[in-house]
PLY file of the C-alpha trace (Angstrom):
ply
format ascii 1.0
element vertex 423
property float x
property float y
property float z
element edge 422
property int vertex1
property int vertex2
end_header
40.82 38.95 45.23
41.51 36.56 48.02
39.25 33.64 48.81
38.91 31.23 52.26
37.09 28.16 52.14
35.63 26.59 54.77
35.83 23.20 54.57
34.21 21.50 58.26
31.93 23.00 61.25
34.72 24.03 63.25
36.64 25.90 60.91
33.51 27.22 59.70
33.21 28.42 63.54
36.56 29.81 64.08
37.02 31.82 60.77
33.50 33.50 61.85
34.93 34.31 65.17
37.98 35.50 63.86
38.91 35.77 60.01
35.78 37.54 59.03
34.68 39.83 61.68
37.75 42.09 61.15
38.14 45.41 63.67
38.53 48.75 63.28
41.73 48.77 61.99
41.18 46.60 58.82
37.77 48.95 58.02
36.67 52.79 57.48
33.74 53.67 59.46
30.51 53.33 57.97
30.98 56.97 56.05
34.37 55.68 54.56
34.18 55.54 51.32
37.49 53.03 50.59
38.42 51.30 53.46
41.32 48.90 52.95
39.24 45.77 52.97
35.71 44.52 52.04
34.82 41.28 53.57
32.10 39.04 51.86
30.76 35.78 52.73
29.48 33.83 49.64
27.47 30.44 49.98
28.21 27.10 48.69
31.46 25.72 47.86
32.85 27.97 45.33
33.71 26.81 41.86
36.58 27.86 39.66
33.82 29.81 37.55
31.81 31.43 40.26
35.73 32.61 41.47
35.95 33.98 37.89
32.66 35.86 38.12
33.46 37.38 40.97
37.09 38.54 40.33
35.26 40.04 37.16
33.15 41.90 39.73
35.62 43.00 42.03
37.22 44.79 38.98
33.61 46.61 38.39
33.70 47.26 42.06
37.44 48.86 42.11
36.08 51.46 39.51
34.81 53.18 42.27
36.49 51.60 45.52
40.67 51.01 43.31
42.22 50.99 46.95
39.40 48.11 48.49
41.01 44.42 48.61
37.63 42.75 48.45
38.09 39.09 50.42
35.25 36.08 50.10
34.67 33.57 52.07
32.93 30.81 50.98
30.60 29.02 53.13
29.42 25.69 52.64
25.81 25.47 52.46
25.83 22.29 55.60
28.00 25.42 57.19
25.91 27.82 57.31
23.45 28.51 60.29
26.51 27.61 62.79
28.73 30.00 60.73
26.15 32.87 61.19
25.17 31.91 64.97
28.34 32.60 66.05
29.29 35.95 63.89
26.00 37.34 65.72
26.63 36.08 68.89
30.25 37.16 69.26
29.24 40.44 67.21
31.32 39.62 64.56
30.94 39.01 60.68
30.91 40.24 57.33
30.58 43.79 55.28
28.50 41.83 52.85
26.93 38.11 52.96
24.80 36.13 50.57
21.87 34.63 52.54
19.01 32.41 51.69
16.14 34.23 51.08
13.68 32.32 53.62
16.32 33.19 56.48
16.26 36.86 55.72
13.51 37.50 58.76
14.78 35.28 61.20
18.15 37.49 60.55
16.79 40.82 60.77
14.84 39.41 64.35
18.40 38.59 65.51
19.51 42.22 64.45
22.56 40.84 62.63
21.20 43.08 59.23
21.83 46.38 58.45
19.29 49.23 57.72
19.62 49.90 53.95
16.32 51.40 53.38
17.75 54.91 52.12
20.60 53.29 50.49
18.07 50.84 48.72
15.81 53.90 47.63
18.30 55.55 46.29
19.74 53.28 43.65
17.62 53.37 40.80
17.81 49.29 39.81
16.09 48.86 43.14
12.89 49.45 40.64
13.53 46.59 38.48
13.73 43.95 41.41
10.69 41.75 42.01
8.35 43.33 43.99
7.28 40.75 46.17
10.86 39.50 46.62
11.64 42.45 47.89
8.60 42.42 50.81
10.20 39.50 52.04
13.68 41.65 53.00
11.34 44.02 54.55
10.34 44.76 58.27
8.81 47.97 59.56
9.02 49.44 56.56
12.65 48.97 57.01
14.53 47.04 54.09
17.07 44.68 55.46
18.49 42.49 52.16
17.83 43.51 48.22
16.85 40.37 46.17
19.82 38.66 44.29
18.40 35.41 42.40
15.73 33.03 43.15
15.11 29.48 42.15
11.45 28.22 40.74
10.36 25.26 39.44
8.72 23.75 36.87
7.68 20.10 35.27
10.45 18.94 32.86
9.33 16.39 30.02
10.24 14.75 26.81
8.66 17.19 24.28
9.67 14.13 21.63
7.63 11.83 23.78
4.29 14.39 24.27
4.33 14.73 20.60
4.66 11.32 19.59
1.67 9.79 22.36
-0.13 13.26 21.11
-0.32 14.62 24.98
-1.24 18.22 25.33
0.54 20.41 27.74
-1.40 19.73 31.15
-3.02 22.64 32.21
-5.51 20.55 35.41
-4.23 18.13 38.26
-6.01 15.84 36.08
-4.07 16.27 33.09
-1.32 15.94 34.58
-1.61 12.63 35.97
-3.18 11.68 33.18
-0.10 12.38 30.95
2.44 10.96 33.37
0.10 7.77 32.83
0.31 7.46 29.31
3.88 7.89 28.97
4.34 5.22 31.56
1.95 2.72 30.01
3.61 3.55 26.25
7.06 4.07 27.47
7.47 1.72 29.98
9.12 4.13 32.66
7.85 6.29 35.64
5.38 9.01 34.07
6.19 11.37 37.07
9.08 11.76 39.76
7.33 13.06 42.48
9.87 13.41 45.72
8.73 13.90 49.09
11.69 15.59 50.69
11.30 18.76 48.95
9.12 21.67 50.10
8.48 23.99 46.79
6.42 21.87 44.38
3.97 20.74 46.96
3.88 24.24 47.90
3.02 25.42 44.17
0.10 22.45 44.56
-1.37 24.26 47.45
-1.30 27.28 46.37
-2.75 26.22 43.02
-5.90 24.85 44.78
-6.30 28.34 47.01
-4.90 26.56 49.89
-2.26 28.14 52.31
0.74 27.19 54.96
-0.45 29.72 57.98
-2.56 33.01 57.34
-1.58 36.11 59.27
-4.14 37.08 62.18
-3.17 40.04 63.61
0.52 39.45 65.04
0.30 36.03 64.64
0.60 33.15 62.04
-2.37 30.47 62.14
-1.66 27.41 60.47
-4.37 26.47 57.07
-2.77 23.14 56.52
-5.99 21.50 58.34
-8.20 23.62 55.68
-9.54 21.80 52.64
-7.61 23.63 50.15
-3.90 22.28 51.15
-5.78 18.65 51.79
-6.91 18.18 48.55
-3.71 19.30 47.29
-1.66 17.10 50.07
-3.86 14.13 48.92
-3.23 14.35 45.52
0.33 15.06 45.53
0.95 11.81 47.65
-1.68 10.28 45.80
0.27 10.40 42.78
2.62 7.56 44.25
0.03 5.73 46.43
-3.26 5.86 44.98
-2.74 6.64 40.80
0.66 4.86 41.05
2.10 7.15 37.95
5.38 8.04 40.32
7.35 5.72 41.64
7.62 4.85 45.42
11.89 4.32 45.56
11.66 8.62 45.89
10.06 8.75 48.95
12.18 10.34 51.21
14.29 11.96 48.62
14.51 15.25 46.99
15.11 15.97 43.21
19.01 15.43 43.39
18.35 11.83 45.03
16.99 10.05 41.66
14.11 11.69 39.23
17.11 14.05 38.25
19.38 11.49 36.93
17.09 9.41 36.01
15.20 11.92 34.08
18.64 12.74 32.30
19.28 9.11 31.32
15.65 8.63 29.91
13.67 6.63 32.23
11.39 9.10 33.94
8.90 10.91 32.28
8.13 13.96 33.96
9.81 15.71 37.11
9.71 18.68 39.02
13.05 20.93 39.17
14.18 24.60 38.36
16.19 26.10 35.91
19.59 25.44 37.06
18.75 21.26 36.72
20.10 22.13 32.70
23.43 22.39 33.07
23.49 19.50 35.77
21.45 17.25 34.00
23.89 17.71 30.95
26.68 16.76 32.59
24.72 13.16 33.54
24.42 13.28 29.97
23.15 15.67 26.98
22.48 12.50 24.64
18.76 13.88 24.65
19.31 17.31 26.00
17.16 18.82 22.87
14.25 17.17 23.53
13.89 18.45 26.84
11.35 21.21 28.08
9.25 22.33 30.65
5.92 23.65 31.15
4.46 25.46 34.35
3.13 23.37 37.45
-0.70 23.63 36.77
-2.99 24.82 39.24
-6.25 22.45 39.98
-9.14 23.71 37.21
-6.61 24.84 35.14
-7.42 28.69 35.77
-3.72 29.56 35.28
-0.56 28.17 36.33
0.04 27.72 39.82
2.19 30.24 42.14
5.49 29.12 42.83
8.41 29.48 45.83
11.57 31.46 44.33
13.89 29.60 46.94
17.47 31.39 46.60
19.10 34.43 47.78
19.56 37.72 48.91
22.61 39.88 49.50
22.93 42.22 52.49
24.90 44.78 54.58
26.11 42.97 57.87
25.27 45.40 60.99
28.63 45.66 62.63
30.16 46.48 59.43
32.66 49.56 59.55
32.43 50.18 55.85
28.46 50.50 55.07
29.06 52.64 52.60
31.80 51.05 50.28
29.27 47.35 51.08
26.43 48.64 49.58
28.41 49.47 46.64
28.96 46.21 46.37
26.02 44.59 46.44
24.98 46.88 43.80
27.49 46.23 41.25
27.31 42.46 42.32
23.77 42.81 41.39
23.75 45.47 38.35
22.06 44.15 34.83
25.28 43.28 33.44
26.68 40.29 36.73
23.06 39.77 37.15
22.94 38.40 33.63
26.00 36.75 33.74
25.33 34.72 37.19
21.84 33.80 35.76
23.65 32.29 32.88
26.77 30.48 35.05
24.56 29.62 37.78
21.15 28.67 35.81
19.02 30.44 38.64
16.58 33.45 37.82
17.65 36.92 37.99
15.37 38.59 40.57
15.51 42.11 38.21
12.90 42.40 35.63
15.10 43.69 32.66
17.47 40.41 33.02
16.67 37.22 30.76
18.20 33.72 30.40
20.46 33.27 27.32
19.54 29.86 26.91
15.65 29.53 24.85
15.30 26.79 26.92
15.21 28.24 29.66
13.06 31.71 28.83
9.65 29.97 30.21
11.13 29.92 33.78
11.07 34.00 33.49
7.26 33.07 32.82
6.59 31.12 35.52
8.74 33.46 38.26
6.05 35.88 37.36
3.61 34.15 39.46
6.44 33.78 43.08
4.89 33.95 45.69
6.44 33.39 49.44
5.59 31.13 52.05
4.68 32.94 55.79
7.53 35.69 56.05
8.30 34.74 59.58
11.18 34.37 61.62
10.32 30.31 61.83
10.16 29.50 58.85
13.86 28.33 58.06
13.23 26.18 61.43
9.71 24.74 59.67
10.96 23.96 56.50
14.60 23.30 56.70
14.85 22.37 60.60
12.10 20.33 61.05
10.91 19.38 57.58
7.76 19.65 58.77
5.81 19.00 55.30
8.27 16.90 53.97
7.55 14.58 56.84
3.83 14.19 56.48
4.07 13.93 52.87
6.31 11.12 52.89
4.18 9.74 56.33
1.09 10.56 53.74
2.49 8.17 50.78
3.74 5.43 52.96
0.11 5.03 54.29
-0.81 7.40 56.85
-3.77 9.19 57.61
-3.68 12.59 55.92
-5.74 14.17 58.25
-3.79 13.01 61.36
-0.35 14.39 59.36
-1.99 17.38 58.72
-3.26 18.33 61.92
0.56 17.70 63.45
1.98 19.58 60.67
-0.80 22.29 61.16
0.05 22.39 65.24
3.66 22.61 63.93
3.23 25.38 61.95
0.97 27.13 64.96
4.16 26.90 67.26
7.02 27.27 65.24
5.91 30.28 62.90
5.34 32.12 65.83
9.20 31.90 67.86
0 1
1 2
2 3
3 4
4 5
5 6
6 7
7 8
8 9
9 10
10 11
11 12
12 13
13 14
14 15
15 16
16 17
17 18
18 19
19 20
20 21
21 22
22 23
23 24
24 25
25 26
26 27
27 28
28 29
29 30
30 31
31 32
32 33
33 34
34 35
35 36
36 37
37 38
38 39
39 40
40 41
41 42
42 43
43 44
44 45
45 46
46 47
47 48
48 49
49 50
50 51
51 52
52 53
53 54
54 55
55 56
56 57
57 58
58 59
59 60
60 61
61 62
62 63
63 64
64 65
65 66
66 67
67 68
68 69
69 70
70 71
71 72
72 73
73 74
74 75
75 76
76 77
77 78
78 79
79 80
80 81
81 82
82 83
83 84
84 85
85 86
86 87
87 88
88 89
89 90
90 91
91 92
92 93
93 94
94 95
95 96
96 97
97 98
98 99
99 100
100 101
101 102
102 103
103 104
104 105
105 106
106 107
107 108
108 109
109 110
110 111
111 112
112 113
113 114
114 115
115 116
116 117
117 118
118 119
119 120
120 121
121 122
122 123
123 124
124 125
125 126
126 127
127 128
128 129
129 130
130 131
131 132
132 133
133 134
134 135
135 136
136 137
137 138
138 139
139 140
140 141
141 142
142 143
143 144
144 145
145 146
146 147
147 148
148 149
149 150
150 151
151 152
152 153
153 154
154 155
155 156
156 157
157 158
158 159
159 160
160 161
161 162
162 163
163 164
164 165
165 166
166 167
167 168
168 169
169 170
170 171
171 172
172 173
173 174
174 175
175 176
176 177
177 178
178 179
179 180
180 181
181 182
182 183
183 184
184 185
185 186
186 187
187 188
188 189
189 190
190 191
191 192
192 193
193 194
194 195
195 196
196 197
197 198
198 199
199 200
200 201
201 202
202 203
203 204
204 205
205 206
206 207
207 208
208 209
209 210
210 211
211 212
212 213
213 214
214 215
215 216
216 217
217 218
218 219
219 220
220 221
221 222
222 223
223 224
224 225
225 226
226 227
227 228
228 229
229 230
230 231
231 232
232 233
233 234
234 235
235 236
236 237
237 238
238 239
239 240
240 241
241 242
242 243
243 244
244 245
245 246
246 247
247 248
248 249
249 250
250 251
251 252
252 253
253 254
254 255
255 256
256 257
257 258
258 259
259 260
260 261
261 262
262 263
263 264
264 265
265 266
266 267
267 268
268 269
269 270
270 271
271 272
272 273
273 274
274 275
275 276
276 277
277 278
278 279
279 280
280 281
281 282
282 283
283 284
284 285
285 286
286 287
287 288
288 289
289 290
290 291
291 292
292 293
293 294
294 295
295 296
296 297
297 298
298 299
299 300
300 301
301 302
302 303
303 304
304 305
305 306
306 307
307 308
308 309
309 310
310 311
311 312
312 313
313 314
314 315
315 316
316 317
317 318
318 319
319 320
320 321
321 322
322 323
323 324
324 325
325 326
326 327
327 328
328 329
329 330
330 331
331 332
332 333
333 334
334 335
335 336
336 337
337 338
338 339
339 340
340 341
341 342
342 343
343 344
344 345
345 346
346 347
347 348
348 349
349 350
350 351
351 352
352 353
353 354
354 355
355 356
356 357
357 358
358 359
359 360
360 361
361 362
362 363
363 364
364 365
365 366
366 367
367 368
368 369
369 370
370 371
371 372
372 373
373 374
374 375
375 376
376 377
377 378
378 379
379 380
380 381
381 382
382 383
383 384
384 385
385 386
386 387
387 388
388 389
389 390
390 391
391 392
392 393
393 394
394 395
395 396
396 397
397 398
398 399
399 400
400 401
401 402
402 403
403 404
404 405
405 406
406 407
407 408
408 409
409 410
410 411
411 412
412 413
413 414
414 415
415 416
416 417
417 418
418 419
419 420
420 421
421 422
């Protein structure tokens, strides 16, 4: 298998103009069954062991494709909406890309996607793939993407420390902040990492009180983040740091990776919220008390069951201009067949989006659980600009915890939402 990097936003740029789009001479047409060359963009920087997964699937793939030289590109996260901008604007790209699942829409809008709907029927492991992730690579009652792995979060904690203060698994708002303040008044540490530069948990908080983003009316999103529902559940979220003063006020402005990680790791946080693949990352800060970590589902207000959460992650897909249809969707599905799909949820520490797929790790089996109750935020074409773009939420939550009035925040974040979910 050969691999390209790209390494800065101009090479990014130029290798999506030119190394990846290929012609018709390096591709079969779409009815081809081996063309000479498959070309797949994955994202992120690539790591020796994601290169060894995927030369491992490359030799599944060859079973049926032996003459195919499959080449990957990977594409740096930063790199990534300028890298696809330009492969749809010049018309030219990949057979087969990764891409983040909240981008799918704005991608099929664009027309950069191919139609795989009678491909996608056809393959009998399309049953075992979470239903609602795959509405989300649905338009039309076309399907656009297939769902490869999805990220959702939890609350970490010291089991050793909930058994010795005698703290039951919070199952209310209330409980939770009541936990997070006994550890910090028995412990001495921050009960609760609560970051405001991060999207998913408050979503899982506003869901959990019945609240919503935007609401489909007819064609068009209308924004609920002026609704009582998400204000209770903005208010307490920020209120966590500014009015019961169990999280700690030097995360504002930062995500997960910027502090409660780490510190969580090293023993002087409590609580924090993060996903499955924190494990292996948090060992590497240091695994001194790795058994005595575990994690229990964000609660939901009253306590009437755990809250829905956001399965950020991604999706895998045909690209439209692609000669070699065929031989791509082969691809995806031995990229995504039980056997790879166990084996990336076990390198990579994110959830397999098919239903007959499992963590190794025990530790890790109650994140299975709680991706039982994904839901997804407004499937619109604006929502990568909302939430990655703009930040909008981020922004008022952290506006919200340095002092702000949450019902100002929330109506600009509400008019936000009003304009941008509807490009």
């Amino acid at each position: 298998m050969k691999y390209i990097k790209v390494a800065a936003a101009t090479a990014a740029i130029a290798l999506a103009a030119t190394a990846c789009g290929g012609g018709d001479d390096d591709k079969s047409k779409s009815g081809g069954s081996d063309p000479a060359q498959l070309k797949v963009w994955m994202m992120g920087e690539g790591t020796p062991e994601q290169t060894k997964f995927l030369d491992q699937v490359e030799t599944d793939f060859k079973a049926k494709h032996p003459s195919t030289d499959v080449v990957v590109k990977y594409v740096p996260w930063p790199q990534v909406a300028t890298t696809f901008q330009k492969a749809a604007a010049g018309g030219e790209g990949p057979d087969v890309t990764e891409i983040g699942n909240t981008d799918v829409q704005s991608h099929v809008e664009q027309g950069s996607l191919a139609d795989i709907s009678d491909k996608f029927a056809g393959w009998a492991d399309s049953k075992t793939l979470n239903k609602t992730a795959v509405e989300n690579d649905q338009k039309d009652g076309k399907t656009y993407a297939m769902p490869w792995y999805g990220g959702v979060r939890g609350v970490w904690f010291r089991k050793d420390w909930f058994d010795e203060l005698k703290i039951a698994q919070p199952k209310t708002w209330a409980e939770l902040s009541a936990a997070a303040k006994k550890i910090q008044d028995a412990k001495k540490v921050p009960g609760l990492g609560v970051p405001s530069d991060q999207t998913n948990a408050l979503l899982s908080f506003i869901w959990g009180n019945g609240g919503e983003v935007a609401a489909k009316d007819g064609d068009k999103w209308v924004g609920k983040l002026d609704q009582p529902q998400a204000k209770e559940a903005v208010e307490f979220y920020s209120g966590l740091v500014a009015k019961d003063k169990v999280a700690p006020e030097k995360y504002i402005g930062k995500n997960e990776l910027d502090g409660p990680q780490r510190d969580f790791a090293l023993g002087k946080l409590g609580m924090y919220f993060d996903g499955s693949w924190a494990l292996k990352e948090m060992k590497k800060i240091s695994d001194k008390d790795a058994d005595k970590w575990a994690v229990f589902p964000i609660p939901s207000k009253d306590g009437a069951g755990q809250a829905p959460v956001m399965a950020g992650g991604s999706d895998l897909a045909v690209w439209k201009d692609s000669k070699a249809q065929d031989a791509a969707f082969d691809y995806l599905t031995v990229l995504n067949d039980a056997k790879n799909a166990k084996a990336w949820a076990d390198y990579s520490g994110f959830s397999s989006m098919r239903s007959d797929v499992k963590f190794s790790d025990p530790k890790l089996e109650i994140f299975t659980t709680i991706a039982g109750t994904t839901k997804f935020p407004p499937i619109s074409a604006g929502w990568g600009e909302f939430e990655q773009a703009k930040k909008v939420l981020p922004n008022a939550i952290k506006a919200i915890m340095q002092g702000k009035p949450a019902d100002a925040e929330l109506k600009k974040a509400n008019d936000q939402a009003n304009t941008l979910l509807n490009p």
